[in-house]
C-alpha positions in Angstrom: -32.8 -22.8 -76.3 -35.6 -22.4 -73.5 -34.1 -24.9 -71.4 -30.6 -22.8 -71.6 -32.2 -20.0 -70.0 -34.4 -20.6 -67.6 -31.0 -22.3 -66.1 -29.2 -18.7 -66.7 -32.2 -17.4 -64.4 -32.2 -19.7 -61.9 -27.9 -19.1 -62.0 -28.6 -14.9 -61.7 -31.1 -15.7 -59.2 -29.1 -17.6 -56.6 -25.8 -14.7 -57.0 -28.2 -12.8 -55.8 -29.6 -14.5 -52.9 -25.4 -14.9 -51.8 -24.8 -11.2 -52.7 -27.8 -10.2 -49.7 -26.1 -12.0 -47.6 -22.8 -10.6 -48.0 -24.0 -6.9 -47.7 -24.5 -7.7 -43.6 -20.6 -7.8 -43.7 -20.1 -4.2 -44.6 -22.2 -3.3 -41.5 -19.3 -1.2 -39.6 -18.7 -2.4 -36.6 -16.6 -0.2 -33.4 -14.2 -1.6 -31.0 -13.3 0.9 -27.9 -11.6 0.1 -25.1 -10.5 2.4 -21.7 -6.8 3.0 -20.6 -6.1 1.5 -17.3 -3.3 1.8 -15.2 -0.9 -1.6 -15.1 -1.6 -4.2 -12.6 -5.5 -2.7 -12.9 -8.3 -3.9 -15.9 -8.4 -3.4 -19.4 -12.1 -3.0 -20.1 -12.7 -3.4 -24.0 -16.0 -3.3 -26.0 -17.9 -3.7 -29.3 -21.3 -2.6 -30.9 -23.4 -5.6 -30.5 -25.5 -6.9 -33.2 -27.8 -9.8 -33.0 -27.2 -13.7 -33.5 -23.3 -12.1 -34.1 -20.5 -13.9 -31.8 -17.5 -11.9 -30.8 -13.8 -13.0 -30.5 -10.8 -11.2 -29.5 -6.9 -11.5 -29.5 -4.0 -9.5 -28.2 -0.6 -9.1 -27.4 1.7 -11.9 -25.7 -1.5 -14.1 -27.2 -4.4 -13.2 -25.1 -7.9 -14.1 -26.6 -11.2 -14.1 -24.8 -14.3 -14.0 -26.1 -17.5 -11.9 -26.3 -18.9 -8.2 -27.1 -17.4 -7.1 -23.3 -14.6 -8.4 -22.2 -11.7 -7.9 -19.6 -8.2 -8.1 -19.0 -6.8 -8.5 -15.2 -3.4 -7.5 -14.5 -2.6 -5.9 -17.0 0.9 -4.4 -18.2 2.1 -1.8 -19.6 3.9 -4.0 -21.9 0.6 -5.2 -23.2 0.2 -2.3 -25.1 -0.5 -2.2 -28.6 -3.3 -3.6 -30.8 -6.6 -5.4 -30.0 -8.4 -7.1 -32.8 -12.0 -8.4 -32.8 -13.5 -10.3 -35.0 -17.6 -10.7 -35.3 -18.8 -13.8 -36.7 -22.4 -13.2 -38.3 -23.7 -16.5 -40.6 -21.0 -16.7 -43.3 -19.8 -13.2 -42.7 -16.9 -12.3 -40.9 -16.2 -8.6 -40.1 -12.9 -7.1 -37.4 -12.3 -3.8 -36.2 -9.0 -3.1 -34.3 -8.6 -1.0 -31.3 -5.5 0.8 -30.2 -4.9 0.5 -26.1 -2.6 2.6 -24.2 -1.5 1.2 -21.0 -0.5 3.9 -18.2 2.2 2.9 -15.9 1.6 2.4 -12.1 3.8 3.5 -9.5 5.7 1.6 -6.8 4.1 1.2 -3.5 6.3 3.1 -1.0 8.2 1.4 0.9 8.1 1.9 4.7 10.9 2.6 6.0 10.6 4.1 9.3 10.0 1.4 12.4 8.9 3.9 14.9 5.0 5.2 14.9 4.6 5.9 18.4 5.0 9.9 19.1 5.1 12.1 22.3 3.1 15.3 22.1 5.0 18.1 20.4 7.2 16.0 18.2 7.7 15.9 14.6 5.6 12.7 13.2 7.8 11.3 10.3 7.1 8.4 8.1 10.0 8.0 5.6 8.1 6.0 2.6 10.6 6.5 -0.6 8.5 6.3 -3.9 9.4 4.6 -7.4 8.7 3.0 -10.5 8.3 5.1 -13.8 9.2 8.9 -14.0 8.5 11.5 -11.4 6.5 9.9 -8.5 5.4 11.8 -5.4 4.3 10.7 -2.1 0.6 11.3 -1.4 -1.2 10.8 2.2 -4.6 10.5 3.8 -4.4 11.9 7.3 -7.2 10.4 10.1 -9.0 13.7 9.4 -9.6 11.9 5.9 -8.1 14.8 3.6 -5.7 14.1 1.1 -2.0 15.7 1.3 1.2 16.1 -1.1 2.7 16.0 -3.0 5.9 15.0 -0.9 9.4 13.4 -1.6 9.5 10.3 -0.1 8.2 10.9 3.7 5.3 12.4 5.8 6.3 15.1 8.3 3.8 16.6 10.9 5.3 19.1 12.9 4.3 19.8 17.1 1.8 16.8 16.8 -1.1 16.9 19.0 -3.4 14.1 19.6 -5.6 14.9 17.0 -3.3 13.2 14.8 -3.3 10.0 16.4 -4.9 7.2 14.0 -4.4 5.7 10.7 -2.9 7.1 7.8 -2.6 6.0 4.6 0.0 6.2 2.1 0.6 6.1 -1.9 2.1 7.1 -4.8 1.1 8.8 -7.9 2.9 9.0 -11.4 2.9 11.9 -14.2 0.2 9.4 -16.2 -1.9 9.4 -13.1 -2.0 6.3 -11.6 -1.7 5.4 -8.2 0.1 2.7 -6.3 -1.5 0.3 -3.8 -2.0 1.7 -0.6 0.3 1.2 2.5 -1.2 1.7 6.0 0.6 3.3 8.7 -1.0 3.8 12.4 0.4 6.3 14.6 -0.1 6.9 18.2 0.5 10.3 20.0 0.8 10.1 23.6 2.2 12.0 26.2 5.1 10.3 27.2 4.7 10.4 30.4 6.5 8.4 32.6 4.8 6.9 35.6 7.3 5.0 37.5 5.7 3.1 40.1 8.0 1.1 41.9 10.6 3.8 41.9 10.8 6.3 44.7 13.3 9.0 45.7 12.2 8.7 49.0 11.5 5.5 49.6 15.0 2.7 48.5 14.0 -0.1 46.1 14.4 -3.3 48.1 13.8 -6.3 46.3 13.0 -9.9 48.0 14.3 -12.8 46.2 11.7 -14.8 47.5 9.7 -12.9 44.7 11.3 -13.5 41.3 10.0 -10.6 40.0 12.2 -8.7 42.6 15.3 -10.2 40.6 14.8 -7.5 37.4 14.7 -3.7 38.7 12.7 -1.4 36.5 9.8 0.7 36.2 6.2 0.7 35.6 5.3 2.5 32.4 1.8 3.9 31.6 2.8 3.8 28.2 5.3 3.3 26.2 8.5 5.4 26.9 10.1 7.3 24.8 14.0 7.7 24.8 14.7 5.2 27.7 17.5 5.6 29.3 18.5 4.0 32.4 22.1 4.0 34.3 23.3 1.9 37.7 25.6 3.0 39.8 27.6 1.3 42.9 28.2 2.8 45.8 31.7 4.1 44.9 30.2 5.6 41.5 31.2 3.1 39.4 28.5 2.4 36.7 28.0 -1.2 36.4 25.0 -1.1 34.5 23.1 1.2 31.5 20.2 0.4 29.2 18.0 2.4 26.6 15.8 -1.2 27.0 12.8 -0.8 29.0 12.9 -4.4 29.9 15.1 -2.9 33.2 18.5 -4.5 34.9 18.6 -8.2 36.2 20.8 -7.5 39.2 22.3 -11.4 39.3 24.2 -11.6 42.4 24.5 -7.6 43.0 23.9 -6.8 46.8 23.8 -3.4 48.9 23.9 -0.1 47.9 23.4 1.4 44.1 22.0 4.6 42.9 20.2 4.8 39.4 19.1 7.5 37.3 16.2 6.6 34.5 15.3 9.4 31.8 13.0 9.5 29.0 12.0 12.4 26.8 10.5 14.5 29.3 11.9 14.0 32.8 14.3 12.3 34.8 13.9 10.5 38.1 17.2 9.6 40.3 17.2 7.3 43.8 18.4 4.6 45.3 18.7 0.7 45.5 19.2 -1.1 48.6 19.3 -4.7 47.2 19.7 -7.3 50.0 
């Protein structure tokens, strides 16, 4: 009989010894996470308790491991549930955290091709906006302050030189996120038209021993805005008109023309004596 319970001691003594070590399992144990906008990082976190090792899982299968973690590119489909699990000795504890991933905007997309502006002109970059919901145009102007919201384009009315530089472009959505950024950088000039090789007074008379006699135009200080150039024969007859700056290549035309070249701001009319 003394032998039988000195063994039900030494029975009551180890449950208890495995019972001490279960009681670290109910330590509670709290998972958080941020809520980042798609195509960003998902940041997510747990209390972390000594000699413990963390491990995680998500949607579409995503594990990683640790008591920080993060989750590049991530989409707004991959929203739902994220479960981790600490592994402490024998004991094995989860929490679960609940992550909520904000849609991104579009980019815009550029549409306009011309950023080069005379004085006094409307700037306008047409940049339409999409993706989820209501998304507005936003814009950083080279004076660095933030404008909008606009639908779909950037309009500056009677620019000035001031507003010559680099702006930048994005879009923002109801959840607030923003898109990637799209640079844009204008110029603002004068426009005016400094045609040096062209002479009311004096006729244009080009030497073929030169070959770059062979193309009539004229020399820009910048670059022109609404080029227009006509030729005319003697008779009246136009035989050549352009909006390219690149000017006429007169072939085989000889004697007497008359051309007329505008751009936004002036006009200049004379004479061709091509030999």
């Amino acid at each position: 009989m003394r032998s039988f319970y000195i063994l039900l001691i030494t029975l009551f003594a180890a449950g208890n010894s495995c019972f001490a070590q279960l009681d670290t399992c109910d330590v509670p144990m709290h998972a958080v996470s941020d809520t980042p906008c798609s195509a960003r990082i998902l940041h997510l976190s747990v209390d972390s308790l000594p000699n413990t090792t963390y491990s995680w899982e998500g949607p579409d299968g995503w594990t990683a491991i640790g008591d920080t973690v993060m989750r590049d590119s991530i989409l707004s489909i991959q929203t739902g549930k994220y479960i981790v699990t600490g592994i402490h000795g024998d004991c094995a504890y989860t929490d679960t955290v609940d992550v909520f991933i904000r849609s991104s905007p579009l980019s815009p997309q550029l549409i306009s091709t011309i950023f080069a502006f005379c004085i006094g002109d409307t700037i306008l970059i047409e940049a339409p906006v999409g993706g989820f919901a209501a998304n507005f145009l936003y814009w950083v102007a080279p004076d660095g302050i933030e404008r909008g919201p606009e639908f779909n384009k950037v309009a500056v009315p009677n620019a000035s030189k001031d507003w010559e530089g680099r702006y930048l472009l994005y879009a923002r959505g109801i959840q607030g996120c923003h898109s990637d950024t799209v640079i844009v950088d204008i110029t603002v000039d004068s426009c005016a038209l400094n045609v040096v090789n062209v002479s009311e007074t004096r006729p244009f008379i080009p030497t073929l021993l030169q070959q770059q006699d062979v193309v009539f135009k004229p020399i820009f200080a910048n670059i022109p805005k609404d080029f227009h150039m006509l030729i005319f024969d003697a008779t009246g007859r136009k035989v050549f008109e352009t909006k390219n700056p690149d000017g006429w290549n007169r072939d085989n035309h000889k004697g007497l023309y008359y051309y007329i070249i505008t751009n936004k701001t002036k006009q200049y009319k004379g004479r061709l004596i091509l030999l």
